[in-house]
PQR file of N, CA, C, O and H, with PARSE charges and radii, in Angstrom:
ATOM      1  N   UNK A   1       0.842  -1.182   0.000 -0.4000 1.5000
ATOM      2  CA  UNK A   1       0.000   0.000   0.000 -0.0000 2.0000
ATOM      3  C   UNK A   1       0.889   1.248   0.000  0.5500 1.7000
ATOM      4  O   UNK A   1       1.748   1.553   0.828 -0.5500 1.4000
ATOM      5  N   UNK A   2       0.629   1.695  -0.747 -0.4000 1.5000
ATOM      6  CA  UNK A   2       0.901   3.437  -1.170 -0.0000 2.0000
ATOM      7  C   UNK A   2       0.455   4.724  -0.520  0.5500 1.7000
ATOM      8  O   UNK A   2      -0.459   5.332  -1.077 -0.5500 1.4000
ATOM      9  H   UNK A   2      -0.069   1.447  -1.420  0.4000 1.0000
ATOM     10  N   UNK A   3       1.180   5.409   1.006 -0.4000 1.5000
ATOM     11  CA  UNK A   3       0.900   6.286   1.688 -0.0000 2.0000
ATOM     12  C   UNK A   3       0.820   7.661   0.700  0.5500 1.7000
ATOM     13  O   UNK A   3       1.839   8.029   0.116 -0.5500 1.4000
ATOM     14  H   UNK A   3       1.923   4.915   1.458  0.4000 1.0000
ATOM     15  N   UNK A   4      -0.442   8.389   0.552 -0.4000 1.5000
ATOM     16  CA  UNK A   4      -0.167   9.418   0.055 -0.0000 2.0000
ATOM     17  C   UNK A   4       0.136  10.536   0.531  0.5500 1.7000
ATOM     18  O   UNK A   4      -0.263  10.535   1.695 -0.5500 1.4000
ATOM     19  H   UNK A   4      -1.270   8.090   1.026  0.4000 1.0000
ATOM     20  N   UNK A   5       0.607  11.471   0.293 -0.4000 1.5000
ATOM     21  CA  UNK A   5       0.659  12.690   1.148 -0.0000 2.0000
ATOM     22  C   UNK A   5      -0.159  13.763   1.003  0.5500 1.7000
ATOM     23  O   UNK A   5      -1.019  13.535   0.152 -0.5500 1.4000
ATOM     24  H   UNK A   5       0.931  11.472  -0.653  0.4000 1.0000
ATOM     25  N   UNK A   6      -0.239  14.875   1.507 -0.4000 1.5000
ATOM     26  CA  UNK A   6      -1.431  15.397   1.686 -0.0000 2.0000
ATOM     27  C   UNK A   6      -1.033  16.156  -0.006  0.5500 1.7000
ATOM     28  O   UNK A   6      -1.763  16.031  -0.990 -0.5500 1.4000
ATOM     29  H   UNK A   6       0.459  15.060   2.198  0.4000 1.0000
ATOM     30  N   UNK A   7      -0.029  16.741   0.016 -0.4000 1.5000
ATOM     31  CA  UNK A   7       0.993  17.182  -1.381 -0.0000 2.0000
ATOM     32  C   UNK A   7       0.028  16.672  -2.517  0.5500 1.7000
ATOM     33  O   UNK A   7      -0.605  17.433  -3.249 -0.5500 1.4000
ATOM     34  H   UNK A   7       0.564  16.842   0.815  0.4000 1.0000
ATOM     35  N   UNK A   8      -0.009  15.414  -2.577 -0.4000 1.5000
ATOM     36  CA  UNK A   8      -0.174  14.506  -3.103 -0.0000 2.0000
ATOM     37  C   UNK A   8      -1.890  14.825  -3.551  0.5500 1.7000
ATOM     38  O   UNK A   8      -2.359  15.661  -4.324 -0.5500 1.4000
ATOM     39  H   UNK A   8       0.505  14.796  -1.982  0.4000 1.0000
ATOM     40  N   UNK A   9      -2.359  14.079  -2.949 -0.4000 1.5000
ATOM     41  CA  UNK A   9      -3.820  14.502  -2.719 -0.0000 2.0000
ATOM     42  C   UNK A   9      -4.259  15.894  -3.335  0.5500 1.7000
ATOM     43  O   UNK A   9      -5.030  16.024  -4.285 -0.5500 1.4000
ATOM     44  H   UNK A   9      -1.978  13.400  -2.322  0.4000 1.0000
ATOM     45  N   UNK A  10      -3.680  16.844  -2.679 -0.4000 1.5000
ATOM     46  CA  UNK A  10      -4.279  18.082  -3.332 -0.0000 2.0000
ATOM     47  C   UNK A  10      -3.628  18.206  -4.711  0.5500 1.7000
ATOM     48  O   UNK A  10      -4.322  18.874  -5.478 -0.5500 1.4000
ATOM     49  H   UNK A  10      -3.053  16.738  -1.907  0.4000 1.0000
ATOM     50  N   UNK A  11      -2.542  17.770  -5.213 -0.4000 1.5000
ATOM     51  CA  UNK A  11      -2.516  17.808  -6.686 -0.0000 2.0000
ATOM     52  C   UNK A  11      -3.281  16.641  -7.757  0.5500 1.7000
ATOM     53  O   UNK A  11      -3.394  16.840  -8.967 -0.5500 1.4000
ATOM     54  H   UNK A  11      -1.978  17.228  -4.590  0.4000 1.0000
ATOM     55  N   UNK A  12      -3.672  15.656  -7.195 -0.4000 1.5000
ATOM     56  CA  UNK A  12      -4.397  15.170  -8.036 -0.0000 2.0000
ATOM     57  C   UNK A  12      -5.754  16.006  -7.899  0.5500 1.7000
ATOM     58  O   UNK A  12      -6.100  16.467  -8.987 -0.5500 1.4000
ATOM     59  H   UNK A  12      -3.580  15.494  -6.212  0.4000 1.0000
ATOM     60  N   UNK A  13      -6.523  16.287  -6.947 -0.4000 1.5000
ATOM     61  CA  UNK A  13      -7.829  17.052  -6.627 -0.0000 2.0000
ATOM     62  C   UNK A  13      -7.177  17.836  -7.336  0.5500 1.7000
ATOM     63  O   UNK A  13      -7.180  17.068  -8.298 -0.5500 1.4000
ATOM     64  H   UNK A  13      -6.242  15.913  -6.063  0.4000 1.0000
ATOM     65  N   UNK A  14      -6.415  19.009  -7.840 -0.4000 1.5000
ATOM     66  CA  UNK A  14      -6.150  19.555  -8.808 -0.0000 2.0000
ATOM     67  C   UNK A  14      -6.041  19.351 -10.339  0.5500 1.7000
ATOM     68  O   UNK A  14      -6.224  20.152 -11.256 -0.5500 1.4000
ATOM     69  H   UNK A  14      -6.413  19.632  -7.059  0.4000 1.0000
ATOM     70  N   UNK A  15      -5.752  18.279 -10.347 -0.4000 1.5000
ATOM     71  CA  UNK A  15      -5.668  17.880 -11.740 -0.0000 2.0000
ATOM     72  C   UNK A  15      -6.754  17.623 -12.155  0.5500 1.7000
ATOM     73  O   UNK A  15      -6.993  17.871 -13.337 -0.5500 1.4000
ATOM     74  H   UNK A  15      -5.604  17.628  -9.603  0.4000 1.0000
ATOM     75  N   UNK A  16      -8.089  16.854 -11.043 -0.4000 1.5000
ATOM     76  CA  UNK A  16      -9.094  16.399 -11.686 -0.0000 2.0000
ATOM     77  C   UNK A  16      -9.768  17.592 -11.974  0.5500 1.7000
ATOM     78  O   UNK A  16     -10.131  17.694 -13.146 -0.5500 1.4000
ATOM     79  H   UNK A  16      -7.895  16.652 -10.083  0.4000 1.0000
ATOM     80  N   UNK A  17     -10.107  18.771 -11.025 -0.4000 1.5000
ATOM     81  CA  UNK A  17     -10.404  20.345 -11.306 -0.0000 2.0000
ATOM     82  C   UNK A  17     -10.058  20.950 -12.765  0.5500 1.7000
ATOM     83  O   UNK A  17     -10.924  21.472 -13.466 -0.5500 1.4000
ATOM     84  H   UNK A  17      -9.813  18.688 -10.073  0.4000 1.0000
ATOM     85  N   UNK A  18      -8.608  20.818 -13.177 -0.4000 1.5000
ATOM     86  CA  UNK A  18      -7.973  21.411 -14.493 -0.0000 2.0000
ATOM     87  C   UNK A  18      -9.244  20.343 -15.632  0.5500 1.7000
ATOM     88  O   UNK A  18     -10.067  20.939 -16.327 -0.5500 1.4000
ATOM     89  H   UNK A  18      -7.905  20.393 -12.607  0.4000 1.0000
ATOM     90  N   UNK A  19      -9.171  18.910 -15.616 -0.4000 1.5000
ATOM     91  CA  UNK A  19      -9.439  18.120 -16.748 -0.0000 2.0000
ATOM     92  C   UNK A  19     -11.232  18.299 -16.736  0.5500 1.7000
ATOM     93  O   UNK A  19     -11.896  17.710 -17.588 -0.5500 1.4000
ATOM     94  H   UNK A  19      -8.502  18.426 -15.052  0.4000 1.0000
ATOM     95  N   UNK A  20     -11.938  19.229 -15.606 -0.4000 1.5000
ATOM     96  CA  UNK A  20     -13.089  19.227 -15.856 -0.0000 2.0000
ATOM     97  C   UNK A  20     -13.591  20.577 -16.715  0.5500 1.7000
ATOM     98  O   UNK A  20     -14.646  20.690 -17.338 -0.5500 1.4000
ATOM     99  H   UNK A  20     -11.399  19.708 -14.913  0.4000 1.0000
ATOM    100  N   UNK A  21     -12.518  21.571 -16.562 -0.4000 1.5000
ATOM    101  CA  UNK A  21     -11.976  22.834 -17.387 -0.0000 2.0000
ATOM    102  C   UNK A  21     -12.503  23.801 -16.237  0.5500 1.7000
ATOM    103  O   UNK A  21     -13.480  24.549 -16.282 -0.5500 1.4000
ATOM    104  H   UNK A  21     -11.660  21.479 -16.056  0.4000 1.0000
ATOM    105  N   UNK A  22     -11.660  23.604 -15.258 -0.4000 1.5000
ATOM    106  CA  UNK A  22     -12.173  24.839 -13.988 -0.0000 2.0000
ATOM    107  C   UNK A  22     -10.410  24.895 -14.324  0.5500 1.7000
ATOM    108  O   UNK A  22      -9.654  24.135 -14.928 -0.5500 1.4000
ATOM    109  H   UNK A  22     -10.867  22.996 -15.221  0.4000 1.0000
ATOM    110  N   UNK A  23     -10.167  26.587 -13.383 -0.4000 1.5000
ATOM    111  CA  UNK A  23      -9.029  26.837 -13.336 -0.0000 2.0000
ATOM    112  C   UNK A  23      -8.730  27.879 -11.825  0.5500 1.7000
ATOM    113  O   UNK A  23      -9.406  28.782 -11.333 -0.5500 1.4000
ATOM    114  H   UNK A  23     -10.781  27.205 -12.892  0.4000 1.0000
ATOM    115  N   UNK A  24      -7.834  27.461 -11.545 -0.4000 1.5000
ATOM    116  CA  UNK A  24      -7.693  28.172  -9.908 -0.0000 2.0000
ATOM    117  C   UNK A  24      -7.643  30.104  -9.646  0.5500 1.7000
ATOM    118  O   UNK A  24      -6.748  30.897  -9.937 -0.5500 1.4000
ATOM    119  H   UNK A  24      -7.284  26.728 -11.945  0.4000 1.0000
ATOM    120  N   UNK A  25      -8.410  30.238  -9.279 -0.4000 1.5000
ATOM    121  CA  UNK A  25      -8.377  31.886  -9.191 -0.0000 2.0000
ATOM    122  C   UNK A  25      -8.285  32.200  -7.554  0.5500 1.7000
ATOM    123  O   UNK A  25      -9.322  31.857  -6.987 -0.5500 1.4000
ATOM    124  H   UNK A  25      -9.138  29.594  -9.043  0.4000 1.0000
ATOM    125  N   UNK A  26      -7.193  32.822  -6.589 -0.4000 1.5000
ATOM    126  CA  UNK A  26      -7.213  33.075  -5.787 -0.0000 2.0000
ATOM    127  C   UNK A  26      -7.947  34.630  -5.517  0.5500 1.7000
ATOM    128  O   UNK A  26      -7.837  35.356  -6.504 -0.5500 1.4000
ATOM    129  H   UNK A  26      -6.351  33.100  -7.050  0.4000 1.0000
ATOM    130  N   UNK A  27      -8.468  35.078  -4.680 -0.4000 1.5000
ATOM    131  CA  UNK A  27      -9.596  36.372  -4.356 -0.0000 2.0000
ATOM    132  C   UNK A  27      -8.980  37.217  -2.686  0.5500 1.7000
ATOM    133  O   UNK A  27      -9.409  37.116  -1.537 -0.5500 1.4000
ATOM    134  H   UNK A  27      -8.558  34.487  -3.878  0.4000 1.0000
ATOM    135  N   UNK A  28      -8.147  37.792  -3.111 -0.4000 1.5000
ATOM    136  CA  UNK A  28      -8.684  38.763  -1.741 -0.0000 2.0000
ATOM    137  C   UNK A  28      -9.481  39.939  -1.217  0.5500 1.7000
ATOM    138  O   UNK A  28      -9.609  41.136  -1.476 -0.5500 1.4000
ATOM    139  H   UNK A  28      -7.798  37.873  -4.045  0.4000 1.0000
ATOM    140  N   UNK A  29     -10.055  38.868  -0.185 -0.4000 1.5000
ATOM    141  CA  UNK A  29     -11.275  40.352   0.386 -0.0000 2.0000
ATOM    142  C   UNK A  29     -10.524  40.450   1.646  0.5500 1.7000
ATOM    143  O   UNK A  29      -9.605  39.772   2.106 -0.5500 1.4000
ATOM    144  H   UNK A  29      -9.951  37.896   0.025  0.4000 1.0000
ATOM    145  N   UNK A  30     -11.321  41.734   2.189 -0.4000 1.5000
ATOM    146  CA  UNK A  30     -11.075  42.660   3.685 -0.0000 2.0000
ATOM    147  C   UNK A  30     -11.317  41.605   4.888  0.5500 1.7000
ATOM    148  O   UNK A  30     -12.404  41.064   5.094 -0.5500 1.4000
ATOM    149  H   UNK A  30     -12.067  42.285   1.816  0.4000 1.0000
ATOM    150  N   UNK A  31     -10.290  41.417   5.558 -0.4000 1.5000
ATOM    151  CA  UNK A  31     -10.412  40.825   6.712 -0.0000 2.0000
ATOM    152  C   UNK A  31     -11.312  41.234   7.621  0.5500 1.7000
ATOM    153  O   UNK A  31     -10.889  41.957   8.522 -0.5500 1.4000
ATOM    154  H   UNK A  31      -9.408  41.856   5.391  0.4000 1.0000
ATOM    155  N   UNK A  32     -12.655  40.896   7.602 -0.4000 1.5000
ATOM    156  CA  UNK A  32     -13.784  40.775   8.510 -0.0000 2.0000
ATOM    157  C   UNK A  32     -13.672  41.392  10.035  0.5500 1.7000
ATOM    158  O   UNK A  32     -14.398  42.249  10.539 -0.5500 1.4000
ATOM    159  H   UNK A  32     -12.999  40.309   6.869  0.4000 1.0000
ATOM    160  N   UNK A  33     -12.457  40.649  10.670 -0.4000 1.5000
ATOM    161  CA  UNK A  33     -11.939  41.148  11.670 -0.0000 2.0000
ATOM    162  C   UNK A  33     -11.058  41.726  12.632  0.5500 1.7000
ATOM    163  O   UNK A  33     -10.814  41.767  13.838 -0.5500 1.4000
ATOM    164  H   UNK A  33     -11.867  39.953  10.260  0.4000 1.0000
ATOM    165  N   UNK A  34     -10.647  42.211  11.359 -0.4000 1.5000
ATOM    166  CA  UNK A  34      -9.216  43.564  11.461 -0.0000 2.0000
ATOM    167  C   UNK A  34     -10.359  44.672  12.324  0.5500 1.7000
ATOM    168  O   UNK A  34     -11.570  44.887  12.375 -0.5500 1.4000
ATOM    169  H   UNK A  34     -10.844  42.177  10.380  0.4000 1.0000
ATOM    170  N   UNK A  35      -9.246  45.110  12.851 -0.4000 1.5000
ATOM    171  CA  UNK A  35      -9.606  46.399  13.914 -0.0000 2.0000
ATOM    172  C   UNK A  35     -10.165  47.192  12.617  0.5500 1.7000
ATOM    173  O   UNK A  35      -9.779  47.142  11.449 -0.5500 1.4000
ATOM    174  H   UNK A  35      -8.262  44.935  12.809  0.4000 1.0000
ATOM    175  N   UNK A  36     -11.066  47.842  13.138 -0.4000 1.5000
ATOM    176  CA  UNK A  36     -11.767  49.268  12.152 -0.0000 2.0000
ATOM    177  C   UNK A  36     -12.569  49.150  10.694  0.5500 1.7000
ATOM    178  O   UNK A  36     -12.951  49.921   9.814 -0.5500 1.4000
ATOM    179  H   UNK A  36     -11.380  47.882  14.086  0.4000 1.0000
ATOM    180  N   UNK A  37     -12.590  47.891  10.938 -0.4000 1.5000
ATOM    181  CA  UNK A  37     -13.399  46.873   9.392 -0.0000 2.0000
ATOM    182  C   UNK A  37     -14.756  47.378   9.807  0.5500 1.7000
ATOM    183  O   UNK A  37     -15.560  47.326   8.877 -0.5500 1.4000
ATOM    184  H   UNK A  37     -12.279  47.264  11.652  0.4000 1.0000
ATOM    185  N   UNK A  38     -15.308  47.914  11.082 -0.4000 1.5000
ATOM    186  CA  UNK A  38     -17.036  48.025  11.285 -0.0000 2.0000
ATOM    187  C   UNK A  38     -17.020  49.354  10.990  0.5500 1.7000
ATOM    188  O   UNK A  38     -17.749  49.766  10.087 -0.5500 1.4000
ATOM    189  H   UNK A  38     -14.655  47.956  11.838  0.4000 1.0000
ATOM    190  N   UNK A  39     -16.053  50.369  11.817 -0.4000 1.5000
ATOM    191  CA  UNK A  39     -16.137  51.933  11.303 -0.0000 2.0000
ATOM    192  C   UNK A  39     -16.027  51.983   9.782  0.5500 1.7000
ATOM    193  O   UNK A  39     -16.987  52.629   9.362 -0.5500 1.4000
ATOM    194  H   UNK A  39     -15.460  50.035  12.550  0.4000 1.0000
ATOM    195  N   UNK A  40     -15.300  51.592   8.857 -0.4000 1.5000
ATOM    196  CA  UNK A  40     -14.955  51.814   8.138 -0.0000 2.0000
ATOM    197  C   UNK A  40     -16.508  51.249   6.921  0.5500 1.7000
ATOM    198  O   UNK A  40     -17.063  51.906   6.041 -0.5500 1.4000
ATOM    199  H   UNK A  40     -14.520  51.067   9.198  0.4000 1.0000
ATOM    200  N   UNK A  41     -16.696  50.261   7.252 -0.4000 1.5000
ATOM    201  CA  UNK A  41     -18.150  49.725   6.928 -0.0000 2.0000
ATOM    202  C   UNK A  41     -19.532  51.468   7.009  0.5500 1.7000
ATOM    203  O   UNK A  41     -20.280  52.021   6.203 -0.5500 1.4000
ATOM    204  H   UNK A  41     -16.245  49.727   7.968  0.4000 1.0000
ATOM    205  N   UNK A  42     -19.242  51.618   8.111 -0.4000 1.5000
ATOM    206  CA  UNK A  42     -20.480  52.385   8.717 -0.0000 2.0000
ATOM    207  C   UNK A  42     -20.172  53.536   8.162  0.5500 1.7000
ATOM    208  O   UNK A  42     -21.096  54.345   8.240 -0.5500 1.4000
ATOM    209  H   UNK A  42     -18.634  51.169   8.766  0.4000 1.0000
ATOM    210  N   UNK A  43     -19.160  53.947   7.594 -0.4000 1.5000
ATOM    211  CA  UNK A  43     -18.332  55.269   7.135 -0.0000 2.0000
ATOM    212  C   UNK A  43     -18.564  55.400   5.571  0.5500 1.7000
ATOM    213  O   UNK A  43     -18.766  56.477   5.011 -0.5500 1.4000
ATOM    214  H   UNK A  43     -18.410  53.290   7.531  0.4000 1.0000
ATOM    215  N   UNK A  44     -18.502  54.013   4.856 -0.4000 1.5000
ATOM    216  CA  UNK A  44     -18.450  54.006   3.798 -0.0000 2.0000
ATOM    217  C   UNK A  44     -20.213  54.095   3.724  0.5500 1.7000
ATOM    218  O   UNK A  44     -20.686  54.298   2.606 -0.5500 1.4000
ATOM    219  H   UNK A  44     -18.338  53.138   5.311  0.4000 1.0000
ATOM    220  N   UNK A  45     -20.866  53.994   4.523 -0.4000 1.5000
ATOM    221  CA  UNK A  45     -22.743  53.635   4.460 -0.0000 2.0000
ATOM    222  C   UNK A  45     -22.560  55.292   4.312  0.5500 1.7000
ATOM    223  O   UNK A  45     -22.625  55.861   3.222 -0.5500 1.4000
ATOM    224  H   UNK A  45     -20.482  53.829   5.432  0.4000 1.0000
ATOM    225  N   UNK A  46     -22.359  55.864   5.378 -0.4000 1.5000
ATOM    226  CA  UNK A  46     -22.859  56.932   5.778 -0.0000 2.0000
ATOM    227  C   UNK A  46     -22.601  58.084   4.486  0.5500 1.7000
ATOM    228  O   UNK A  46     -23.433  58.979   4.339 -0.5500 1.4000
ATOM    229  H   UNK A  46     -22.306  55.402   6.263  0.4000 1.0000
ATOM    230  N   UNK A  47     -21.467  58.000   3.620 -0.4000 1.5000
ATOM    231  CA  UNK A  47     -20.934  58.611   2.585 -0.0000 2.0000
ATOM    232  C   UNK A  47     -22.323  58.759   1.468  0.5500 1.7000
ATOM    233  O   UNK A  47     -22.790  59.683   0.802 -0.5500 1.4000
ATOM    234  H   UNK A  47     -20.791  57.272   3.740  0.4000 1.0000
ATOM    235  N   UNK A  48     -22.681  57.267   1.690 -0.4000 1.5000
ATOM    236  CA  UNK A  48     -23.896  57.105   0.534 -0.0000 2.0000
ATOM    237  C   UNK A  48     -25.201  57.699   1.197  0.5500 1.7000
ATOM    238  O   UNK A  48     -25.961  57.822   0.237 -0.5500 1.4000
ATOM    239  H   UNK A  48     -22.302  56.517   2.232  0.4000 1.0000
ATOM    240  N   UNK A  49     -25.707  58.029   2.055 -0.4000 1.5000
ATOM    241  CA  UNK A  49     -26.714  58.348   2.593 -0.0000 2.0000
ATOM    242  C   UNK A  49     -27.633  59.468   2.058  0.5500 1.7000
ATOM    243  O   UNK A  49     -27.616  60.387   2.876 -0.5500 1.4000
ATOM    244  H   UNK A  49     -25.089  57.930   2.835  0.4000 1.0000
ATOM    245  N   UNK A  50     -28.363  59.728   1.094 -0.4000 1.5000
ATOM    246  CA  UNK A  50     -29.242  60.075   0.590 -0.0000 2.0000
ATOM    247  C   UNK A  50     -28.503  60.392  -0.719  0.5500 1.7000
ATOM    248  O   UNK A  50     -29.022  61.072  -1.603 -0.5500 1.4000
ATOM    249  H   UNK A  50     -28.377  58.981   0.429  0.4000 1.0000
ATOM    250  N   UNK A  51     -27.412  59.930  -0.795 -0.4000 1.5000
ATOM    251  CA  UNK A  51     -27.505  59.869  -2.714 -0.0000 2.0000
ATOM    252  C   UNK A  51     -27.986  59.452  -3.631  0.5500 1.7000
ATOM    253  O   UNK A  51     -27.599  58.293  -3.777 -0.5500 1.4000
ATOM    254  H   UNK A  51     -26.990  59.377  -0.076  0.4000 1.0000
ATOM    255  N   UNK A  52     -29.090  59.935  -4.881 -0.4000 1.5000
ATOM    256  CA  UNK A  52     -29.571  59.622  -5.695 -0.0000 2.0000
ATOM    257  C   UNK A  52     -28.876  58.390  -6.540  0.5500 1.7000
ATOM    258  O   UNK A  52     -29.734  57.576  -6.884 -0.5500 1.4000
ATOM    259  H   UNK A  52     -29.405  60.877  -4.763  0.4000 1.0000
ATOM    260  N   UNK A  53     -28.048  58.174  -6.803 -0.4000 1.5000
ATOM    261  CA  UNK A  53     -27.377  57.183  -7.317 -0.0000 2.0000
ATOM    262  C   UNK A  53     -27.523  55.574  -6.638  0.5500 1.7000
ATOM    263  O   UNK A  53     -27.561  54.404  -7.020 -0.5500 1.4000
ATOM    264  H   UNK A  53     -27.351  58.835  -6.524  0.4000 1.0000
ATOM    265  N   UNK A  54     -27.573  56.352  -5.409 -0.4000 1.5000
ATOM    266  CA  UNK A  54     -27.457  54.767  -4.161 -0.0000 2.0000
ATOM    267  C   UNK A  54     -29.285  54.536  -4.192  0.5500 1.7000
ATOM    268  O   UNK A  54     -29.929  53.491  -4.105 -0.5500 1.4000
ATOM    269  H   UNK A  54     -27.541  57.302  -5.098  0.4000 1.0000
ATOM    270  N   UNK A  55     -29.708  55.827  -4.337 -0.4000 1.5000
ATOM    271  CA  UNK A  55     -31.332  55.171  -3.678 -0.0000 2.0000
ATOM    272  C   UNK A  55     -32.191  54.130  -5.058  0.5500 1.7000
ATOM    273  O   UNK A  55     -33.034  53.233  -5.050 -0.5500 1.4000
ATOM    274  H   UNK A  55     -29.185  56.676  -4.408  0.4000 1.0000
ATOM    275  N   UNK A  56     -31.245  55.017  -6.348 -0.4000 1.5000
ATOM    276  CA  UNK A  56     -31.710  54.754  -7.762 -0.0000 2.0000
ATOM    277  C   UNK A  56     -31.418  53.075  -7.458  0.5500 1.7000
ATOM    278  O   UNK A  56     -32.286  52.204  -7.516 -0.5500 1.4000
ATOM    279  H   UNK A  56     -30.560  55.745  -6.354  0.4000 1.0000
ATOM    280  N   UNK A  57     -30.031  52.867  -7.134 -0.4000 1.5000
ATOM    281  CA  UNK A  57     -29.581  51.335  -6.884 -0.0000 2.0000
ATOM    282  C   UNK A  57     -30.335  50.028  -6.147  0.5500 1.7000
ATOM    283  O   UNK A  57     -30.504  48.862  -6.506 -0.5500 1.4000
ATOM    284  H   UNK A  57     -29.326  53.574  -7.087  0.4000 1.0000
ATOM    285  N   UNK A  58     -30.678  50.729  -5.033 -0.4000 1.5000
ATOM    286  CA  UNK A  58     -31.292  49.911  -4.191 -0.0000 2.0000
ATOM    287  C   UNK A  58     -33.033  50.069  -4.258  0.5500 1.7000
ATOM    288  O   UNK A  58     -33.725  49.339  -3.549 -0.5500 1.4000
ATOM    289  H   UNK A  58     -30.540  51.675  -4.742  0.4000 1.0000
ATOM    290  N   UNK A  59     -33.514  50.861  -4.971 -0.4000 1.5000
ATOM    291  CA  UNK A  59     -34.780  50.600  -5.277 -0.0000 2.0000
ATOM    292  C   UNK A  59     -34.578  49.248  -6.676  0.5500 1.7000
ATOM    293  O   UNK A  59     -35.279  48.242  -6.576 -0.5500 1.4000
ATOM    294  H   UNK A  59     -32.952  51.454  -5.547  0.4000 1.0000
ATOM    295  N   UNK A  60     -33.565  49.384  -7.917 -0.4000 1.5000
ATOM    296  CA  UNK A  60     -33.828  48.383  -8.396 -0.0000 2.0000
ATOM    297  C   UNK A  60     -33.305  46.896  -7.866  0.5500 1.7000
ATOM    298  O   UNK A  60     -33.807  45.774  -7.935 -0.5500 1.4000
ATOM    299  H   UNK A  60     -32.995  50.202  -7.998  0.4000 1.0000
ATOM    300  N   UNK A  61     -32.280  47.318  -7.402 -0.4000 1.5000
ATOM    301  CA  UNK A  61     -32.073  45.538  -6.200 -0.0000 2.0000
ATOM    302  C   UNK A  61     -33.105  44.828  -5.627  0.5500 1.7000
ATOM    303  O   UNK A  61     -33.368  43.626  -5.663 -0.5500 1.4000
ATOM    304  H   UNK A  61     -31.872  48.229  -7.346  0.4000 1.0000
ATOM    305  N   UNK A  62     -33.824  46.061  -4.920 -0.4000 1.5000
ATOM    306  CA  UNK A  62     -35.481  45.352  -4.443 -0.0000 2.0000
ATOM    307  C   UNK A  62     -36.149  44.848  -5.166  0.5500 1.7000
ATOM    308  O   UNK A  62     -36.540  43.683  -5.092 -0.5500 1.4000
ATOM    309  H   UNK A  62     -33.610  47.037  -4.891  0.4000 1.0000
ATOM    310  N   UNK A  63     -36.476  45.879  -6.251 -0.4000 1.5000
ATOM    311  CA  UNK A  63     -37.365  45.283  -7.363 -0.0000 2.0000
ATOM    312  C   UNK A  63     -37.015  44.071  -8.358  0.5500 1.7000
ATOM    313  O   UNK A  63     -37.794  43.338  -8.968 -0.5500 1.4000
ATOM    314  H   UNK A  63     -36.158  46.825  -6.312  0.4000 1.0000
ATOM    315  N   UNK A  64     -35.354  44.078  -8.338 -0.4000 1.5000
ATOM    316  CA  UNK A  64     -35.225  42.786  -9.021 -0.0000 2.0000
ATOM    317  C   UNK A  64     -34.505  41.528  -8.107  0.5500 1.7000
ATOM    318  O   UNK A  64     -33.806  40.688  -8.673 -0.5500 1.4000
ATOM    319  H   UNK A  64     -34.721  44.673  -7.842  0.4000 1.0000
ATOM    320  N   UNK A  65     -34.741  41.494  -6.714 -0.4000 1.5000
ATOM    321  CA  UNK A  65     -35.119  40.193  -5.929 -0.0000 2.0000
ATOM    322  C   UNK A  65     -35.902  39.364  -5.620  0.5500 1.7000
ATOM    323  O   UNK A  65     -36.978  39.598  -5.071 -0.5500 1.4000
ATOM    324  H   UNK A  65     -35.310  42.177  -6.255  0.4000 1.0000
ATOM    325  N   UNK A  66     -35.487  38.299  -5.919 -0.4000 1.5000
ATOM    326  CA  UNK A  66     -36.205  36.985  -6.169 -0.0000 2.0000
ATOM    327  C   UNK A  66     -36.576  36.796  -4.524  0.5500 1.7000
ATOM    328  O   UNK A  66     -35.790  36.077  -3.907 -0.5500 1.4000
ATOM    329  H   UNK A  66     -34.612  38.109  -6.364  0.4000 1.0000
ATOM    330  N   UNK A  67     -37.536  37.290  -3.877 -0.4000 1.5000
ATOM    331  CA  UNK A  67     -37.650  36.998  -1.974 -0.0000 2.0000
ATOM    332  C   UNK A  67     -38.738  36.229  -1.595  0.5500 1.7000
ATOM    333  O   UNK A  67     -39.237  36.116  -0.476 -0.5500 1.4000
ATOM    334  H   UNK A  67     -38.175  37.874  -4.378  0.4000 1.0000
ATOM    335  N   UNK A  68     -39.217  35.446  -3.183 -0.4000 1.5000
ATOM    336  CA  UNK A  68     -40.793  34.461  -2.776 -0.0000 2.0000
ATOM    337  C   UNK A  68     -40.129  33.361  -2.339  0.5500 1.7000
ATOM    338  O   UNK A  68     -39.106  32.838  -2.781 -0.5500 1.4000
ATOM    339  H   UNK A  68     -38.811  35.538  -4.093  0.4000 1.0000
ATOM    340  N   UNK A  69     -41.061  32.968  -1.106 -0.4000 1.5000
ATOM    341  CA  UNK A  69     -40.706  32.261   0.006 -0.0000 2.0000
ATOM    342  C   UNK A  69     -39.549  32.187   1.137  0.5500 1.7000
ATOM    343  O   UNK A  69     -38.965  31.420   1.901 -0.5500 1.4000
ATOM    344  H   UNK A  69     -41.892  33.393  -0.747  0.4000 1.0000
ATOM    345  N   UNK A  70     -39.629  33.459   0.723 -0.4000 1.5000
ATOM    346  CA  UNK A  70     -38.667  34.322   2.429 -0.0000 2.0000
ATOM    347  C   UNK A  70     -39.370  34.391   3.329  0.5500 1.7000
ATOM    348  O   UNK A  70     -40.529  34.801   3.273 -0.5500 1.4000
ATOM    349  H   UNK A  70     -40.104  34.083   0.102  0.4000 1.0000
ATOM    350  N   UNK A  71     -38.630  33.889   4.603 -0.4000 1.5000
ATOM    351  CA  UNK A  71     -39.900  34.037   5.762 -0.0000 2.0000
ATOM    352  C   UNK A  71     -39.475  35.982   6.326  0.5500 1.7000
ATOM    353  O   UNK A  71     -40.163  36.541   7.181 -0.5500 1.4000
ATOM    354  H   UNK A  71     -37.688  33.556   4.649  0.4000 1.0000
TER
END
């Protein structure tokens, strides 16, 4: 019997990924829980707060959400 390694493992799970025609894209977002991630949240809200642009936005977000059978 043939111990695999973990190395191992994740490059075949890779290979089978490549031969299904997916390809690896790494993404960084804002660390959730870095100091000042909530001010900075509430700062960036507050900037938008009665701008026509934002209200134009979020009236069509509403209108084009799918929310049948939301409790």
């Amino acid at each position: 019997m043939t111990t695999k390694t973990t190395a191992d493992r994740v490059q075949k799970h890779r290979a089978g990924l490549r031969a299904a025609g997916l390809r690896p894209v790494q993404i960084w977002v804002p660390d959730t829980r870095s100091t000042g991630f909530a001010d900075e949240c509430r700062r960036q809200s507050l900037a938008l707060q009665g701008d026509p642009q934002e209200t134009d936005m979020a009236n069509w977000l509403e209108a084009a959400a799918d929310t049948k059978g939301w409790e």
